[in-house]
C-alpha positions in Angstrom: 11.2 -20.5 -5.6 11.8 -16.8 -5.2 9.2 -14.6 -5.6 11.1 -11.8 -4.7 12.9 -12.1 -8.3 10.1 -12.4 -9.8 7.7 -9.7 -8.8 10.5 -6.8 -7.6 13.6 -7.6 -9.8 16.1 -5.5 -10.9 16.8 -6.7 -15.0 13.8 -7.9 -17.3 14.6 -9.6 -20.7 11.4 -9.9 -23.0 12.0 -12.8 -25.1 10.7 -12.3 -28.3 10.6 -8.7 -28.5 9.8 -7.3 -31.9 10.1 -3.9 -33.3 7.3 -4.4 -35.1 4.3 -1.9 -33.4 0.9 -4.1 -32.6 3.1 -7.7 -32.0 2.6 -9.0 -28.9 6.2 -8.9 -28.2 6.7 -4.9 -29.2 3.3 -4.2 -26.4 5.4 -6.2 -24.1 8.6 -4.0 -24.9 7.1 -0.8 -24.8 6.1 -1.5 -20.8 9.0 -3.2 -19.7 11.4 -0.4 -20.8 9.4 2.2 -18.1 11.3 0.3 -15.7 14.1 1.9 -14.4 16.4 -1.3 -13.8 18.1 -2.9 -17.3 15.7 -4.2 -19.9 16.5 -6.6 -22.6 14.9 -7.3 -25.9 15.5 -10.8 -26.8 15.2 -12.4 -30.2 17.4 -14.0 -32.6 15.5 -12.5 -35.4 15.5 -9.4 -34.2 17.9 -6.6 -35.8 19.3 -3.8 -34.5 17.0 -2.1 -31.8 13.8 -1.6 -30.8 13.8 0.9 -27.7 17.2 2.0 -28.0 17.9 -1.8 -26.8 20.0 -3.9 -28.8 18.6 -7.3 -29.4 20.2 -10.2 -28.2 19.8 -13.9 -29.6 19.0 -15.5 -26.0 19.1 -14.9 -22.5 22.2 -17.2 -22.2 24.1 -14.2 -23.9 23.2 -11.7 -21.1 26.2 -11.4 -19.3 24.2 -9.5 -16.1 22.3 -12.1 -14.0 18.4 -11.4 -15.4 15.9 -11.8 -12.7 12.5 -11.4 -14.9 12.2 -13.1 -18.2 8.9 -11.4 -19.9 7.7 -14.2 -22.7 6.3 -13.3 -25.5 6.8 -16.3 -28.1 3.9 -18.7 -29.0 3.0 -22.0 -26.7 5.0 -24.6 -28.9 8.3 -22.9 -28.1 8.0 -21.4 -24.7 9.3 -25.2 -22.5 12.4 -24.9 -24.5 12.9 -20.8 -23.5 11.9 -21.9 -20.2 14.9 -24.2 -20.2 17.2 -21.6 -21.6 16.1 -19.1 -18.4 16.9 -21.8 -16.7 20.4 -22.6 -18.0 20.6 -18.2 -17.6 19.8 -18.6 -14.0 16.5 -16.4 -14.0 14.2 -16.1 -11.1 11.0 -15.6 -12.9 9.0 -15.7 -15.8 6.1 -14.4 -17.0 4.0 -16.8 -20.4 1.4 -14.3 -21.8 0.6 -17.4 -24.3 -2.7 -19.4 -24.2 -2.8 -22.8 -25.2 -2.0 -24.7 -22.3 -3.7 -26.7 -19.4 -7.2 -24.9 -20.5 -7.2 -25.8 -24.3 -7.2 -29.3 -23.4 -5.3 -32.7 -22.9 -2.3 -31.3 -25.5 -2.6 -28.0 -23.7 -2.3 -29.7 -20.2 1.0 -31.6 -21.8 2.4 -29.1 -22.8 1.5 -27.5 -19.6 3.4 -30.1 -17.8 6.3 -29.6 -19.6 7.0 -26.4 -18.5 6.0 -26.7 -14.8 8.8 -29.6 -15.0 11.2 -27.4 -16.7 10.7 -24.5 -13.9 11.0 -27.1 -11.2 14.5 -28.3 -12.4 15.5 -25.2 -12.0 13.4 -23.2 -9.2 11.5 -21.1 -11.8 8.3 -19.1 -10.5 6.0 -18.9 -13.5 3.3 -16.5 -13.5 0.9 -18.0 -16.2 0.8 -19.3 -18.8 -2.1 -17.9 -20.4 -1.8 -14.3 -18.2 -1.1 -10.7 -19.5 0.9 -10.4 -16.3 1.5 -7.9 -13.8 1.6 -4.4 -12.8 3.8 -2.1 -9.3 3.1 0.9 -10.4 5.6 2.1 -7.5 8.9 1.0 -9.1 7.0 2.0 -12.8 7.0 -1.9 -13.3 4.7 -3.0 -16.1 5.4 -6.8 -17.0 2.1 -6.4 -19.1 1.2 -6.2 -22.8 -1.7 -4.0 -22.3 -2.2 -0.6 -23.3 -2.7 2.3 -20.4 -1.5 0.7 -17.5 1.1 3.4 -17.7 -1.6 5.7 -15.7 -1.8 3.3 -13.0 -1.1 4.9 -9.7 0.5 3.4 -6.5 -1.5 2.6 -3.6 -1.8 -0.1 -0.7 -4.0 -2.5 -2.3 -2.6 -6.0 -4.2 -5.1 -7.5 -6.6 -4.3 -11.3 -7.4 -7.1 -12.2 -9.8 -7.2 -15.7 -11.9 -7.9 -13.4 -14.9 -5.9 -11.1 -16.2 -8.3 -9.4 -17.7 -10.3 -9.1 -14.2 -7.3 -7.6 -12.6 -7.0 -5.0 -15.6 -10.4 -4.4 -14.8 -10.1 -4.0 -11.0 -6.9 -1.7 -11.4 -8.3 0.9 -14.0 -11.8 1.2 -12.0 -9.6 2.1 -9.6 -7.3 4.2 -11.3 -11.1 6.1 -12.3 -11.9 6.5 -9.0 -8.8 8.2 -7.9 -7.3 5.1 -6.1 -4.1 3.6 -6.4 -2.5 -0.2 -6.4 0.6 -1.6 -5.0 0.6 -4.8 -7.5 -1.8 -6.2 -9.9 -1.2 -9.8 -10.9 -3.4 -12.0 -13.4 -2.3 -15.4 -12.3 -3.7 -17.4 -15.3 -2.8 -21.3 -15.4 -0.9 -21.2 -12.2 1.7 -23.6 -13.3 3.7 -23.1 -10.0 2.8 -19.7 -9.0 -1.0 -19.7 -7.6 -3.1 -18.2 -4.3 -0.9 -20.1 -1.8 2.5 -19.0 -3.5 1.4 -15.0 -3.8 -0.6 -14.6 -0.9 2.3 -15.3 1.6 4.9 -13.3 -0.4 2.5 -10.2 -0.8 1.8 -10.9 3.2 5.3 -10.0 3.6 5.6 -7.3 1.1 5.9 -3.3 2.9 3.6 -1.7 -0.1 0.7 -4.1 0.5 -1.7 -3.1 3.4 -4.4 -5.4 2.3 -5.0 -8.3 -0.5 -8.3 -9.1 -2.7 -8.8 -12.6 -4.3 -10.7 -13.0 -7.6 -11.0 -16.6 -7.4 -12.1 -19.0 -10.1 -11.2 -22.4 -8.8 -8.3 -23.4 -7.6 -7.2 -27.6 -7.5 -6.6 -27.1 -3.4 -8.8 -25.1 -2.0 -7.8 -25.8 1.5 -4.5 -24.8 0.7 -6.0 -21.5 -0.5 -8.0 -20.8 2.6 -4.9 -21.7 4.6 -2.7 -19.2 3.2 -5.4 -16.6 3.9 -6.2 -17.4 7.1 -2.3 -17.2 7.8 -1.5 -13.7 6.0 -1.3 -10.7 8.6 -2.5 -8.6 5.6 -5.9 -8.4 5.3 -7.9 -10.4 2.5 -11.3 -10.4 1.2 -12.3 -12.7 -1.9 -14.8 -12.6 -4.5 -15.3 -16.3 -5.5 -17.0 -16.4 -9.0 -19.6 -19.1 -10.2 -22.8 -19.1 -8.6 -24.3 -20.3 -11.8 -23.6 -22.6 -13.9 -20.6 -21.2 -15.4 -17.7 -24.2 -14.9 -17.0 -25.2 -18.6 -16.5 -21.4 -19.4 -14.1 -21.2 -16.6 -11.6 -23.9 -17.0 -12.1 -22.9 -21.4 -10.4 -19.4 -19.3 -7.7 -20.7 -17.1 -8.0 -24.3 -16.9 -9.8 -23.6 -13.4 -12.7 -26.1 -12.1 -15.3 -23.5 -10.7 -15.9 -26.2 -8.0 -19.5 -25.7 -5.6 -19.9 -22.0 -4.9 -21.5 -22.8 -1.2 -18.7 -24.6 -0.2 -16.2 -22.2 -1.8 -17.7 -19.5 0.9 -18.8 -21.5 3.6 -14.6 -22.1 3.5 -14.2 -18.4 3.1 -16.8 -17.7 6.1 -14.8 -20.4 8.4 -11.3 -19.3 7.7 -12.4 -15.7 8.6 -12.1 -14.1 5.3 -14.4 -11.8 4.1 -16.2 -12.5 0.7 -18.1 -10.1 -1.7 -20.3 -10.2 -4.6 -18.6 -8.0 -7.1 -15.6 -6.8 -8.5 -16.5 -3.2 -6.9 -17.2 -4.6 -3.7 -14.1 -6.2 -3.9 -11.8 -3.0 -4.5 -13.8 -1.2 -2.1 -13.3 -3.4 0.9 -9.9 -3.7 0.0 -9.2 -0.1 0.0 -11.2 0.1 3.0 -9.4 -3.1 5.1 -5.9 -1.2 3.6 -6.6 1.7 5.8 -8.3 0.9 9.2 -6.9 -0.7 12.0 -8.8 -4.1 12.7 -12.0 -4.2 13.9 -12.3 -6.0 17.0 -15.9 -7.5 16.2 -19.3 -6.9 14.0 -20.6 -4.2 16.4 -21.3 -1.3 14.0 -22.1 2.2 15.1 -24.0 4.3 12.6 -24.1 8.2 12.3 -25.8 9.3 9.8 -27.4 12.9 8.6 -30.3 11.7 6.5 -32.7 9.3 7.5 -33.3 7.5 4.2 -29.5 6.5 3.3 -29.5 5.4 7.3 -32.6 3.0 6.8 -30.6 1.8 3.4 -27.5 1.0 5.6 -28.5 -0.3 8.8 -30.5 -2.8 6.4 -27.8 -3.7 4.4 -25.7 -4.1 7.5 -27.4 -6.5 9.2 -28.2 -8.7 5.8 -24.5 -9.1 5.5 -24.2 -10.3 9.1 -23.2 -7.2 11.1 -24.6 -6.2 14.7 -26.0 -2.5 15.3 -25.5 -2.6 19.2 -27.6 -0.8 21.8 -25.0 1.9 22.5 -24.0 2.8 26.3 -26.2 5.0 28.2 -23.1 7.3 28.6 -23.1 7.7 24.7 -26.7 8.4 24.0 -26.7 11.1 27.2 -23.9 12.4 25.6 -25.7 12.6 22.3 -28.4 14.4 23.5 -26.1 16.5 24.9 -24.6 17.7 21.8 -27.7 18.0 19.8 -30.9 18.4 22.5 -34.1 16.9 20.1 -32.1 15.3 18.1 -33.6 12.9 15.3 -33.0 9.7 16.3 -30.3 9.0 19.3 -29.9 5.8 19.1 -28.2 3.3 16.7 -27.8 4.2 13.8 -27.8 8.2 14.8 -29.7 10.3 12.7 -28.6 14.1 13.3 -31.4 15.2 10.1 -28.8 17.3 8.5 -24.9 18.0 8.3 -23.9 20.3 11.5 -21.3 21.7 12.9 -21.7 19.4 16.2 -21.6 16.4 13.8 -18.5 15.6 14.5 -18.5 15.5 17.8 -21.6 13.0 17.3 -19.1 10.8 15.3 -16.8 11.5 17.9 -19.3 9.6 20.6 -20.3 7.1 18.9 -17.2 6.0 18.2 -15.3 6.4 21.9 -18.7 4.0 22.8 -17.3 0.4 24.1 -19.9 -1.5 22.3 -18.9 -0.3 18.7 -16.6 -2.1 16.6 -17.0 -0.3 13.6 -17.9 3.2 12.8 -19.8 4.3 9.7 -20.3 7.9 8.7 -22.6 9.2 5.9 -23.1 12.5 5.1 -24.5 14.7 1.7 -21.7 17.1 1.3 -22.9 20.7 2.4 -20.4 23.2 0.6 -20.9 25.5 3.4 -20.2 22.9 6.4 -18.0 20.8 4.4 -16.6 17.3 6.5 -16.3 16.9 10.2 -12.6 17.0 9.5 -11.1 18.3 12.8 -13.4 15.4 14.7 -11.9 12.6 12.1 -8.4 13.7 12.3 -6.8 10.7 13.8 -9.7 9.6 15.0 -9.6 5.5 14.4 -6.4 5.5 15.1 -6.8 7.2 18.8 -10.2 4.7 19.3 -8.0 1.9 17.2 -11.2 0.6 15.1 -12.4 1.3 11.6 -14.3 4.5 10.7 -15.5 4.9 7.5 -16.8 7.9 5.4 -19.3 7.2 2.7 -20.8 10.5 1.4 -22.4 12.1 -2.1 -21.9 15.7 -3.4 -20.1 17.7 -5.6 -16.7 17.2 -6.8 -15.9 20.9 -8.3 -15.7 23.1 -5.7 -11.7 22.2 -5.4 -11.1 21.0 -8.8 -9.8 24.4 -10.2 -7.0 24.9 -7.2 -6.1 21.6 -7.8 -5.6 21.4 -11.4 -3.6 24.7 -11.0 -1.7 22.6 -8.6 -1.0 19.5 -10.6 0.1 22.2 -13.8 4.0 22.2 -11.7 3.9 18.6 -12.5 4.0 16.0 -9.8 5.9 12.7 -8.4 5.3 9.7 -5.8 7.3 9.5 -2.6 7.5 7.4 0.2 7.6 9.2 3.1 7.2 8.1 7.0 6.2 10.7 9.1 6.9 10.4 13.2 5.5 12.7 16.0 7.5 14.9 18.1 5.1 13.3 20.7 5.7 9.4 20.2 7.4 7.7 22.8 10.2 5.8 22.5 8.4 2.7 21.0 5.2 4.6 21.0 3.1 3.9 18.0 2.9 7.4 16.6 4.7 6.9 13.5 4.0 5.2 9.5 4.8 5.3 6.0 2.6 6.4 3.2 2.9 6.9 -0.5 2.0 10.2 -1.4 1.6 11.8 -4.4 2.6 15.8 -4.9 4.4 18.9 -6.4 7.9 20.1 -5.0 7.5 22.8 -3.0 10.6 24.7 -4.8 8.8 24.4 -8.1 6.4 26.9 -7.0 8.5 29.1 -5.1 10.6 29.4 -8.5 7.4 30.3 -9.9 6.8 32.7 -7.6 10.9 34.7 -7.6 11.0 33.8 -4.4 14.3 35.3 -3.3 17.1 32.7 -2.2 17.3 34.4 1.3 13.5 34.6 2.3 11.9 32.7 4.8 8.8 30.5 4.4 5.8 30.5 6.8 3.1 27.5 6.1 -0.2 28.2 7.3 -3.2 26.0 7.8 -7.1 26.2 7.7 -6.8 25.5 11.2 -4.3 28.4 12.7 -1.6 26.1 12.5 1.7 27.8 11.0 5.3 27.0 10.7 8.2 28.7 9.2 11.4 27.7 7.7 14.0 28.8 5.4 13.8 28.5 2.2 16.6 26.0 2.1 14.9 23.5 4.5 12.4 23.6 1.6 14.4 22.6 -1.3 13.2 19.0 -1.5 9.7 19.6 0.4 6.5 18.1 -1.0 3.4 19.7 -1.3 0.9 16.5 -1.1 -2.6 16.3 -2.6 -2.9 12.2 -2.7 -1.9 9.7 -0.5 -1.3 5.7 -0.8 -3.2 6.3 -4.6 -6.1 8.0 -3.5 -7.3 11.4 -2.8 -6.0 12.7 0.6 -8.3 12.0 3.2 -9.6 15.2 5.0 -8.0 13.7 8.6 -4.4 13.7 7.0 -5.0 17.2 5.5 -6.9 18.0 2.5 -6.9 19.2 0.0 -3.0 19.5 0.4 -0.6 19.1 2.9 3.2 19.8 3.7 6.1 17.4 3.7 9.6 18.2 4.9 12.0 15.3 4.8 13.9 14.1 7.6 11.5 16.4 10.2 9.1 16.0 13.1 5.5 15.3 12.1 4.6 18.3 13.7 5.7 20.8 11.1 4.1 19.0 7.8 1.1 21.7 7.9 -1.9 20.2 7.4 -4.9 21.6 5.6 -2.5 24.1 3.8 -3.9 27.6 2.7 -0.8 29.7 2.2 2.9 30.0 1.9 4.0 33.2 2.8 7.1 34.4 1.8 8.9 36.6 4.5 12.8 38.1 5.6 12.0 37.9 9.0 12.2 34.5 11.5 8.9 33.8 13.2 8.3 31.7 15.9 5.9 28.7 15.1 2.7 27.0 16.3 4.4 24.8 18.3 7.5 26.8 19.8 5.3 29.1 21.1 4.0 26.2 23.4 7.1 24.7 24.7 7.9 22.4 21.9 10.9 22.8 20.1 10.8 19.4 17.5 10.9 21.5 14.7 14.4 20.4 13.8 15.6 16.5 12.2 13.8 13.6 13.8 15.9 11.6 16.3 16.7 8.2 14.8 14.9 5.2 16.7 14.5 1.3 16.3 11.2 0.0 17.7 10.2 -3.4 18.7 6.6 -4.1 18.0 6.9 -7.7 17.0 7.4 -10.4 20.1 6.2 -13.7 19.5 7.9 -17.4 21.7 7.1 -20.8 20.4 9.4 -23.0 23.1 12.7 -21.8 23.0 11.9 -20.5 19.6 11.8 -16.3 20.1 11.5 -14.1 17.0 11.6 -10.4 17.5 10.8 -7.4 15.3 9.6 -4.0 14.5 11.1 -0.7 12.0 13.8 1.7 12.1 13.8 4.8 11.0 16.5 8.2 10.7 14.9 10.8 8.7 17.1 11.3 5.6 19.9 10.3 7.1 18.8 6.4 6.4 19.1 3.1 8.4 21.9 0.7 7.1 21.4 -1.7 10.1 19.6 -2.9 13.3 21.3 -4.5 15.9 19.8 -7.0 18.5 20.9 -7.7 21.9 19.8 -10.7 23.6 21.9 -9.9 27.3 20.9 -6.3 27.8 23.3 -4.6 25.8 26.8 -7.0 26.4 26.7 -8.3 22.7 25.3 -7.3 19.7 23.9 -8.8 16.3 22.5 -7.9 13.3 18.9 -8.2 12.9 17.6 -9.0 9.0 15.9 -5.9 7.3 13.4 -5.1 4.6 15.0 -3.9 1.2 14.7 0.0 0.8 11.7 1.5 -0.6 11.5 2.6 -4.2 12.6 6.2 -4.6 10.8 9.2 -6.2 9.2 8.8 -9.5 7.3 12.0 -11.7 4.2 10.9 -12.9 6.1 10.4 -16.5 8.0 7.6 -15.2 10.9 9.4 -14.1 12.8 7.9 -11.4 14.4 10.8 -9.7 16.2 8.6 -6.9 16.9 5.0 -6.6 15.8 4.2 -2.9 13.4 6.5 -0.7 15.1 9.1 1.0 12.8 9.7 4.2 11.6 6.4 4.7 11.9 3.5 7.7 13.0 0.2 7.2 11.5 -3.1 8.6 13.7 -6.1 11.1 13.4 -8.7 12.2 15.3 -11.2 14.6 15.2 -14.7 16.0 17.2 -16.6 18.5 17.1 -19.3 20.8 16.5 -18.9 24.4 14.9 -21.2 27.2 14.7 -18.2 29.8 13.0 -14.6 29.4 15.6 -11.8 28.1 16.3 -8.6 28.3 16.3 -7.5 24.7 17.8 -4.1 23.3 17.5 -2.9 20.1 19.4 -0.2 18.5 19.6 1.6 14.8 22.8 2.0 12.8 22.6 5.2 10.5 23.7 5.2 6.7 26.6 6.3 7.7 27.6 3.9 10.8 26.5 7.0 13.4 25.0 4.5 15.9 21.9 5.5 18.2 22.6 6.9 20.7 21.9 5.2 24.3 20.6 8.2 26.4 16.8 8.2 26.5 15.1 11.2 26.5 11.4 11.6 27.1 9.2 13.2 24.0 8.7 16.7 25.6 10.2 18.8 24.1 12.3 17.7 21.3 11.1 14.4 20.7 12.1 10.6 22.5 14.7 9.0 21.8 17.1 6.4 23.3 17.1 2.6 22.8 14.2 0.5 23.2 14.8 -2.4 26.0 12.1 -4.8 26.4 12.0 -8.3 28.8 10.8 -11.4 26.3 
C-alpha cells in the first residue's frame, strides 16, 4: 500500500463531481482544484465543466495515471468505484460517505466490501465516513469543508479519528497564528488507521512532530507500537473517560475500549498523553520545535511569583521533577541579580529585567535541568530576553519554552503594512559560515514572507543601488540589489509567528547564501551607491558569498552485518540531484536513495510560483552489507552533475567544505 500516492500525489480525480454549488461533490471540487498538480471532475452525468474541467464518465477514461481518487458518491455505490480505481490503477482514495462499519451490521458489510476491493488491488483508503485531509504546503485540500483554504503550513501533523476533531484542531490553530503540515480525519479506517499513518508521517520531511486524537482503535498494541517506533515525536489525547462508547462507535465505528488502560499503554510506550484538544496542539507545537529533553528535570524562571506557584504545581501533578539546581547556578544567580526573589527552583526574579536573560541563560547551562520553562508579562519597554534565547536550546540541546501574556498591538501596525506587498511560503534551509563539515549548524524551515524586490519597487529603488540590511542588534550587511531579486523578507516561520531567537518581528533571507547574512531582527534597508563592508568582513569572515555544497552523515546505525547510513545534502540554489556513498574510502561509488524535493513557493492565494524549492536540502539514505567496520565517504552531486569537491577546508573564513569520511 502506498501512502505516498495517497497523501502527496500529483493528479486527483473527484468522482462524482457536480457543478451544482452546495453538493457534496462541487465542495469537494472547489478544494481539489487549488492543487497545483491535474484535477479531474468525474461523473457520467456531469456536462460540460465545472472548474474549467471537463467531466469525464470514469476514472478508467483518464489517460494520465491518477494517484488520488476524491469520492464523493453515496455508500451503495462507492465498492463498485473502488473497483474501477482499481482497474485505473489509483493509489488512494478518499470515501467522505457515512454508512458504513458504524451504522451497523449492513454498514459493516458493506464496509467489508470495500476494504476487499482495495486489497485486491493495494488501495489505501482514508475513511469511509471522513471529510479527509488537508497539506496546506503543496495547497492540497482533499476536503469538502469550507475555509480550509486559510490553513497555513507548519511542522505539526494531526491524525484525528474525527474529522471534525481535526477541522477543529487545524483552524484553532490557524487562530492562533500556527500552522500544520497535514491534517487527516481517519474515520472508519478501513485499511488506512494509526499504525499505517504514523510510520509514513515518521518518515515524512514536513512533519516535526505527530498528535493522536484517539477514539478506539481494534489493536491497540499495534497503535502504541507504531508510536513507540516513530522518531517524530507523538503525544495523544485518548477520548472516553466517561461513559461515552455507544456514541463513539455511532461516530466511527470505534470501541472506546477502558480509558486507564488506553493510558497506562500510552504511559508505558513513552508517549505523552493530554486532556484536551488544546493541550494536544500545544504540545505538539511545542515537541515540533525543541530538541528532546533528556529527562523530567524542569528548571523554572519566572518574573512573577503567582504564575510560578501555578506552574511549578501543575508541573509536578503531571509528573515532572523541579531539581535542586547546582550550587554553581544558584551562586551564579545571585550574582546576576544580588537579593533576588527566590534563587532557587523555580527562580523568581519579581519582575521582567534586563539581566533576565542571563537568569534564563543559568538555569538552563545547569546539569540538573532537563527542561527550561520561561514566563514572563510582557513589559513594552523591556520587551523578551531575545539576545539570551537566540539559539539558546539548541547550544544547551534541551527544550526551553516561552509562555508569556501581554499585548499584541504594539507591532501589529508595521506588520500589517508589511503583509499589504502580499506574501508567499518558502522552504528555505539556512547553514552557518561557522558549521563544520558535518557540524550540526544547519535546517530547513517554512517561512512565511514578502519579496524583498516588491518593496524596493515600491520604494524607485534604482536598478544600480546597493542594499545595506541592518538589525536591532548592530548587525548589517550589504548587497546589490541584484543579489536581492528573489530575497524574502520573513515575518513567520514553520506556521507560526517568528520566534524572537530567529529574529522577530522580521528577518532576511537570501537564497543560496551563508546564514550569516539573513539579518536578523531587521530595522532598515537602506538604499546606497556606494559598497560597504559588512558586519562580518570587518571581522575576518568573508562567507558572505554562495554556500559551499556539502553531504552530511548524521545517521549510523549496524544490526549484524546489516549497516544503514544517512543524513542531508544540500547546494544553495544550485540543488542536489544525487548523493553518492562509498563503502572503501572513496575507490567506488553508489548512489544513496533521497527524499523527493520540497514543495516550491506558493502566495498566500494559492499560487504556486515554482514547482520544487529552490534553496532547500534533500534527505539520503544508504544501506549495505558489511561484516568489518568501513571507511565511509559521502559526497553531493549538484543539479547540474558539478560534483563536491574533495578538498576540505576548515569553516574560518569562507565556510567548510570537503567530503565527509567517517569509520562505521
Amino acid at each position: 500500500m502506498n501512502l505516498q500516492r495517497l497523501f502527496r500525489p500529483d493528479r486527483i480525480a473527484v468522482v462524482g463531481a457536480s457543478a451544482t454549488e452546495g453538493k457534496l461533490g462541487y465542495e469537494a471540487m472547489a478544494n481539489a482544484v487549488e492543487f497545483a498538480g491535474d484535477v479531474y471532475p468525474v461523473n457520467p452525468s456531469g456536462e460540460g465543466s465545472v472548474f474549467g474541467q471537463p467531466f469525464v464518465d470514469s476514472v478508467t477514461d483518464i489517460e494520465e495515471r491518477v494517484d488520488l481518487a476524491l469520492l464523493a458518491v453515496p455508500p451503495q455505490v462507492v465498492p463498485g468505484v473502488v473497483e474501477e480505481c482499481g482497474e485505473a490503477g489509483v493509489g488512494g482514495a478518499v470515501i467522505y460517505a457515512g454508512g458504513f462499519a458504524e451504522a451497523g451490521e449492513e454498514g459493516e458489510q458493506l464496509q467489508a466490501q470495500v476494504a476487499a476491493a482495495a486489497e485486491e488491488y493495494d488501495l489505501a483508503l482514508l475513511g469511509p465516513n471522513t471529510s479527509g485531509f488537508i497539506a496546506p504546503a503543496s495547497n492540497l485540500m482533499a476536503s469538502f469543508a469550507g475555509g480550509v483554504e486559510h490553513l497555513q503550513p507548519g511542522g505539526v501533523t494531526i491524525l484525528a479519528q474525527s474529522g471534525g476533531v481535526a477541522h477543529q484542531l487545524a483552524f484553532s490553530a490557524h487562530r492562533e497564528g500556527r500552522g500544520i503540515a497535514t491534517m487527516v480525519g481517519l474515520g472508519n479506517r478501513a485499511n488506512v488507521g494509526f499504525e499505517e499513518a504514523i510510520p509514513y508521517f515518521d518518515s515524512d520531511p514536513q512533519t516535526d512532530a505527530i498528535v493522536l486524537h484517539v477514539e478506539g482503535t481494534d489493536d491497540g498494541r499495534a497503535l502504541l507500537e507504531a508510536c513507540s517506533e516513530s522518531d517524530t515525536p507523538v503525544v495523544a489525547y485518548k477520548v472516553g473517560q466517561s461513559d461515552v462508547g455507544d456514541f463513539a462507535e455511532s461516530h466511527t465505528g470505534a470501541l472506546t475500549g477502558d480509558h486507564a488502560l488506553y493510558t497506562a499503554g500510552f504511559q508505558q510506550y513513552g508517549v505523552p498523553t493530554v486532556e484536551s484538544t488544546t493541550e494536544l496542539f500545544d504540545a505538539g507545537h511545542a515537541l515540533a520545535q525543541s530538541p528532546e529533553p533528556g529527562g523530567t528535570n524542569v528548571g523554572v524562571v519566572t518574573a512573577q511569583a503567582g504564575p510560578g506557584i501555578i506552574i511549578a504545581d501543575r508541573l509536578q501533578r503531571a509528573g515532572a521533577t523541579l531539581p535542586e539546581l547546582e550550587s554553581d547556578t544558584q551562586d551564579r544567580v545571585a550574582d546576576i541579580l544580588p537579593g533576588i526573589t527566590y534563587a532557587e527552583n523555580p527562580v523568581d526574579t519579581g519582575r521582567p529585567m534586563p539581566a533576565f536573560g542571563d537568569v534564563v541563560e543559568a538555569v538552563a547551562e545547569d546539569g540538573n535541568v532537563d527542561v527550561v520553562l520561561l514566563y514572563e508579562l510582557f513589559e513594552d519597554a523591556l520587551g523578551f530576553p531575545q539576545e539570551a534565547l537566540d539559539g539558546l536550546a539548541e547550544r544547551v540541546d534541551k527544550p526551553v519554552l516561552v509562555a508569556t501574556e501581554g499585548p499584541t498591538e504594539s507591532m501589529a501596525e508595521d506588520l500589517d503594512a508589511l503583509r499589504s506587498f502580499g506574501t508567499e511560503h518558502r522552504f528555505v534551509t539556512l547553514r552557518c559560515v561557522g558549521d563544520p563539515r558535518n557540524g550540526y549548524k544547519m535546517d530547513t524551515a517554512l517561512w512565511t514572507g514578502v519579496p524583498v524586490q516588491a518593496i524596493l519597487d515600491d520604494a524607485g529603488a534604482p536598478a544600480d543601488c546597493c542594499v545595506v540590511a541592518h538589525g536591532a542588534d548592530d548587525y548589517y550587511n550589504e548587497f546589490p540589489q541584484a543579489a536581492l531579486e528573489d530575497a524574502l523578507l520573513a515575518f513567520r516561520m514553520n506556521g507560526t509567528a517568528l520566534p524572537r531567537g530567529h529574529g522577530a518581528p522580521v528577518r532576511l533571507l537570501v537564497p543560496g547564501h551563508w546564514g550569516e547574512i539573513n539579518v536578523k531582527w531587521l530595522t532598515e534597508l537602506e538604499l546606497t551607491t556606494e559598497a560597504v563592508e559588512g558586519y562580518w568582513e570587518k571581522r575576518g569572515w568573508h562567507g558572505t558569498g554562495p554556500v559551499n555544497t556539502v553531504a552530511k552523515l548524521h545517521h549510523r546505525e549496524r544490526d549484524g552485518d546489516q549497516v544503514s547510513v544517512g543524513g542531508h545534502a544540500y547546494a544553495g540554489t544550485r540543488g542536489i540531484s544525487a548523493v553518492e556513498v562509498s563503502t572503501d574510502g572513496g575507490e567506488t561509488w553508489s548512489d544513496a536513495r533521497i527524499s523527493d524535493r520540497l514543495p516550491g513557493a506558493r502566495e498566500a492565494s494559492g499560487t504556486q510560483r515554482r514547482e520544487f524549492a529552490r534553496d532547500a536540502w534533500r534527505h539520503w539514505h544508504y544501506e549495505f552489507t558489511a561484516s568489518d567496520t568501513r571507511e565511509v565517504v559521502v559526497r553531493a552531486i549538484e543539479a547540474d552533475g558539478t560534483v563536491q569537491p574533495r578538498q576540505r577546508t576548515d569553516a574560518h573564513p569562507r565556510g567548510a567544505s570537503g567530503w565527509v569520511t567517517q569509520r562505521v
